[in-house]
C-alpha positions, 0 to 999 in steps of 0.5 A: 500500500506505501513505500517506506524508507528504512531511515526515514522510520527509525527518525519519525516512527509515526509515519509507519502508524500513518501508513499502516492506518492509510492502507487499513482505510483503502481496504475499507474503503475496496470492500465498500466499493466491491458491495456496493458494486455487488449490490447494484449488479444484482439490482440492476440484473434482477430489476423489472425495468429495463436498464441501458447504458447509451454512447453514441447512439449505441447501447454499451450495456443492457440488462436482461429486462430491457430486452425481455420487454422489447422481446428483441434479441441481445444481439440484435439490439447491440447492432442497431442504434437506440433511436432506431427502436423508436417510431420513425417521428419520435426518432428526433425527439429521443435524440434530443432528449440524448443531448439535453442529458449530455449537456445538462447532466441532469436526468430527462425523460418522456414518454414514447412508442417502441414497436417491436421488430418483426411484429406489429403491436406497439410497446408504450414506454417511459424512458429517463436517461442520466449522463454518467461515467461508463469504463472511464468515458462518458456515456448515458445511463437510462430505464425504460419502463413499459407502462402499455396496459396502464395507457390502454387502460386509461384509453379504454376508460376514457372510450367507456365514459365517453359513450357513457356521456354520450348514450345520456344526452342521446335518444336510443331509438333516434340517437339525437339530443334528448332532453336533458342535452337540451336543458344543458346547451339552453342553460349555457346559451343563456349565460353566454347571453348574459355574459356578452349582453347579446340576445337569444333566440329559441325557435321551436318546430312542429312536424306536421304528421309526426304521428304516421311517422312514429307508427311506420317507422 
């Protein structure tokens, strides 16, 4: 751990002391680092997000995650570039959010659409990415996180409440407005009046021979 000369010791004899407490703390401080490195190697092997280590546009590390969610082959995406995963329009923006890590240092994430290769459906994911150090050169350290059932959940909800809404204010047989879409547009026709001091007009109609109508059709 030191280099100590002979001489030197029998003068100052606590330089020996120094020496030997130095390399007790370097030991120390190499068994942290060993741990702390086992530690994330097993986190980052063993985690359900998948994480990636990114220079150049190309992918430096994966863990196993990342290509089980993209269900696409290690080799495979060590060939390709990592914008190339994305939908051709969302391409410039992952390139963009590439540089504004690197140039910032500071973590950067949004939401984009993988679409897995040789196959047609869609994986919708969150990526944040991180500049960092990787085997002493810099590099970008990311995750990617496949939210696809939470965002068709939350489109299937929004298609459920929209017909929901929809057959409320509607007439089933006819499918026009009904009462109560009538009731709701008068009440806000009249308060846009009222706000903008304009008038109001409210024109009614009368079918002649509606009843025939009702009974044939």
């Amino acid at each position: 751990e030191d280099y100590l000369i002979k001489d030197q010791i029998f003068e100052n004899p606590s330089i020996m002391l120094k020496a030997i407490l130095s390399a007790v703390e370097k030991h120390k401080l190499r068994s942290a680092l060993k741990e702390s490195e086992e530690l994330y190697r097993t986190l980052v092997q063993n985690i359900q997000d998948g994480v990636f280590v990114v220079r150049d546009d190309r992918m430096i590390f994966i863990n196993p995650a990342f290509y089980h969610i993209l269900d696409i082959s290690y080799k495979t995406l060590r060939q390709i570039k990592f914008s190339e995963l994305f939908e051709k329009e969302q391409q410039e923006e992952v390139l963009q959010l590439m540089e504004r890590a690197e140039e910032t240092g500071a973590s950067a994430e949004c939401g984009l659409v993988i679409r897995r290769m040789g196959v047609r459906d869609r994986i919708f994911t969150e990526i944040t990415l991180s500049s960092c150090n990787y085997k002493g050169k810099p590099a970008l350290i990311g995750s990617l996180k496949d939210v696809t059932s939470r965002i068709l959940a939350d489109k299937k909800l929004k298609e459920t409440l929209a017909e929901k809404n929809r057959l409320s204010i509607t007439d089933e047989l006819t499918g026009i407005f009904n009462r109560r879409h009538a009731l709701y547009s008068l009440e806000q026709e009249l308060k846009r009046a009222r706000r903008y001091n304009g008038t109001l007009s409210l024109i009614m109609l009368d079918l002649d021979k509606l009843k025939d109508i009702n009974d044939n059709y």
